[in-house]
C-alpha positions in Angstrom: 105.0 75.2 83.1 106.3 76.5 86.8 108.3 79.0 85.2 105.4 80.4 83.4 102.8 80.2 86.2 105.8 81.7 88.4 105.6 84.8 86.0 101.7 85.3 86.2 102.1 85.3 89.8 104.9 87.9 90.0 102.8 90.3 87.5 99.6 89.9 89.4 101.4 90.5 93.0 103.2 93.3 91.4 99.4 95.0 90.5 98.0 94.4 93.5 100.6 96.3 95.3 100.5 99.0 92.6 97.4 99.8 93.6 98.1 102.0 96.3 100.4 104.2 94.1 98.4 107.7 92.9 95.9 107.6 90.4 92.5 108.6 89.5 91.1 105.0 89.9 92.7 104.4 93.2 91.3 108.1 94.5 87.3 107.3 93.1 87.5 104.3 94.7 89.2 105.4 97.9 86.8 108.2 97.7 83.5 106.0 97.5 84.3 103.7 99.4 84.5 106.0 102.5 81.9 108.1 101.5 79.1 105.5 100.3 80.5 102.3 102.2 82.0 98.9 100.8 79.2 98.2 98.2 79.2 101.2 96.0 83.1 100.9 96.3 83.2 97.7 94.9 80.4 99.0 92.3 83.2 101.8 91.4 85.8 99.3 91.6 84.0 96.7 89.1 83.4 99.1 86.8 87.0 99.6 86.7 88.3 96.2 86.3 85.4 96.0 83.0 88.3 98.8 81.9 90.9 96.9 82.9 89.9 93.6 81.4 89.4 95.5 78.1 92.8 97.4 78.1 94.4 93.6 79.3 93.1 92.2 76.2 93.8 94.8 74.3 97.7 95.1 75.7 98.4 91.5 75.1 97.2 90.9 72.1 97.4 94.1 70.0 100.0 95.8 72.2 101.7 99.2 71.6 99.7 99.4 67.9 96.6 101.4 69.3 99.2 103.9 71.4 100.5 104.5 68.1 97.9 105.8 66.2 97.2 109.1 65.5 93.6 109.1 67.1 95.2 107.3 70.2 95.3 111.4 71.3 91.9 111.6 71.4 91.5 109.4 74.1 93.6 111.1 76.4 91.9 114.3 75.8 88.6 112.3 76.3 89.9 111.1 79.5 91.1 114.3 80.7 87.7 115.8 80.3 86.0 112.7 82.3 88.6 113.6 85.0 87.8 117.1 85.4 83.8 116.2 85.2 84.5 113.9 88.3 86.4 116.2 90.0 83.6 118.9 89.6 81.2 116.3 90.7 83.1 115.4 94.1 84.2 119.1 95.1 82.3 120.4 97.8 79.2 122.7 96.3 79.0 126.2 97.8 76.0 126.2 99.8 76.0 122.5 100.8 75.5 121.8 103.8 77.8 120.1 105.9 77.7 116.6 106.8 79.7 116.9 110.0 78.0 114.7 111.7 76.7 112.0 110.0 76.6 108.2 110.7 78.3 106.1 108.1 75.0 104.5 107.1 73.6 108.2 106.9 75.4 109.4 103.1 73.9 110.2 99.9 74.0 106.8 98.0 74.4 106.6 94.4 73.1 104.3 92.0 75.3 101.5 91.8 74.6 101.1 87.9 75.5 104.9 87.5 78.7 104.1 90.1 79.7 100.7 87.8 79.4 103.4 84.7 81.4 106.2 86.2 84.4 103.5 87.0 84.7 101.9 83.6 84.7 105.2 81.6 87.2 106.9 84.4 89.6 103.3 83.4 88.7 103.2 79.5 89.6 106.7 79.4 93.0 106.7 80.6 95.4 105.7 78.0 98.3 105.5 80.7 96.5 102.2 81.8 97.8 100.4 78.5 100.6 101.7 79.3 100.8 100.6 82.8 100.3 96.9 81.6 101.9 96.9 78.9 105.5 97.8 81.2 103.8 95.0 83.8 103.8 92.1 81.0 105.8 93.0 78.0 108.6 91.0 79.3 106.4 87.8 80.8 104.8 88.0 77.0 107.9 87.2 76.0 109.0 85.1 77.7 105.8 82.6 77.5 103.4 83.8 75.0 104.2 81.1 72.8 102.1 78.9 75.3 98.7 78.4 73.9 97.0 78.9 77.2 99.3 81.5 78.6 98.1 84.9 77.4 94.3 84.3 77.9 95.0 82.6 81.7 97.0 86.0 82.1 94.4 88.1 80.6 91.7 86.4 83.3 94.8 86.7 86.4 95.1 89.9 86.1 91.5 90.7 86.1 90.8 88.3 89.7 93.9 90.3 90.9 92.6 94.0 90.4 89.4 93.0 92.0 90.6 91.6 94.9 93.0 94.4 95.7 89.8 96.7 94.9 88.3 94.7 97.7 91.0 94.1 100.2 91.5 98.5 100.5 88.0 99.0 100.1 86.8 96.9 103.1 90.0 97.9 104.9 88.4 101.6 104.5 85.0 100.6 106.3 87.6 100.9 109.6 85.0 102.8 111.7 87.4 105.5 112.9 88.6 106.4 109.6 85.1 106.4 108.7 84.3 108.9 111.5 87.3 111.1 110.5 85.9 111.3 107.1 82.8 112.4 107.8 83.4 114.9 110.1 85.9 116.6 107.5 84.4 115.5 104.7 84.3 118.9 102.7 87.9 119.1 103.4 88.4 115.6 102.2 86.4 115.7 99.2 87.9 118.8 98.3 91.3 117.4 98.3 90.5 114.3 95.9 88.4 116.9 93.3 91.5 118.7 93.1 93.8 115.4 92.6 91.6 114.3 90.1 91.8 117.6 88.3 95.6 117.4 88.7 95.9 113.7 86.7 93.4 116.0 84.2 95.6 118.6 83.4 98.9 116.1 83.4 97.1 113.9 81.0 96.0 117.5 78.7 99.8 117.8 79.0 101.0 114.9 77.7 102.4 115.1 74.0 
């Protein structure tokens, strides 16, 4: 029983952490968090971890199966294209005018249904998510899978986890200077994530 709780622990602290390393869900989140505030972050961020929860259950129960299939492609051409549709959506318009000197509270806001949308299909989408948890779990699975109660307590762990490390670097981006700082360079910012997203577009068109 310790062992196995033990295990859950070290794959939950091992995603929290992870979720500073690059990626398009850690970039829209960063992204909306300092440009819309801590709520529609977390709106972003939920909508993720409804991805997450989905590819969880799908990882430890059915596994590398659905990678193997020959439609499995499809999905990482579909999220490629969602990728590049966000990236056109954040990059600076021409003509826009700048928001140089804005007050945090001052943003364009968007819906926080459409925001919980946008994050699920920009986690659904992205195959290399399975294969993310599958690497994180395979060897807890089977190690303690034979436990009745071990894969759906897991499943559930994982889940609490992503959203509270959603939450811990979201509010830690409401910091008012590095607020400030993004709004007075925020074409400059937003320009750099649109072209990051388009990047994990065009490696995921890449993949074989």
């Amino acid at each position: 029983m310790a062992e196995s709780m033990v295990s859950i622990i070290t794959v939950c602290g091992t995603l929290a952490l992870s979720q500073l390393s690059p990626g398009p869900d850690v970039f829209y989140v960063f992204r909306t968090s300092l440009a819309q505030g801590f709520r529609r972050g977390m709106a972003v961020a939920f909508g993720i971890n409804m991805g997450f929860l989905i590819q969880s259950i799908v990882a430890c129960t059915l596994g590398a199966w659905v990678l193997e299939q020959s439609w499995s492609r499809w999905l990482v051409l579909g999220a490629a294209c969602w990728l590049l549709y966000l990236a056109w959506r954040i990059f600076p318009k021409f003509g826009a005018t700048a928001q140089t000197n804005l007050e945090p509270g001052a943003a364009t806001y968007e819906p926080i249904l459409t925001l919980i949308r946008n994050g699920f299909l920009c986690n659904i989408l992205n195959p290399k998510c399975m294969l993310f948890i599958l690497a994180l779990t395979t060897d807890a699975l089977r190690n303690h899978a034979s436990l009745e109660w071990y894969v759906p307590v897991l499943i559930v762990s994982l889940f609490l986890a992503s959203l509270s490390g959603w939450a811990l670097w979201s509010a830690l981006l409401q910091w008012p200077p590095l607020r400030r700082a993004y709004l007075r360079h925020v074409h400059v910012v937003d320009g750099i994530f649109a072209l990051i997203l388009a990047a994990f577009a065009v490696l995921l068109m890449a993949t074989p």
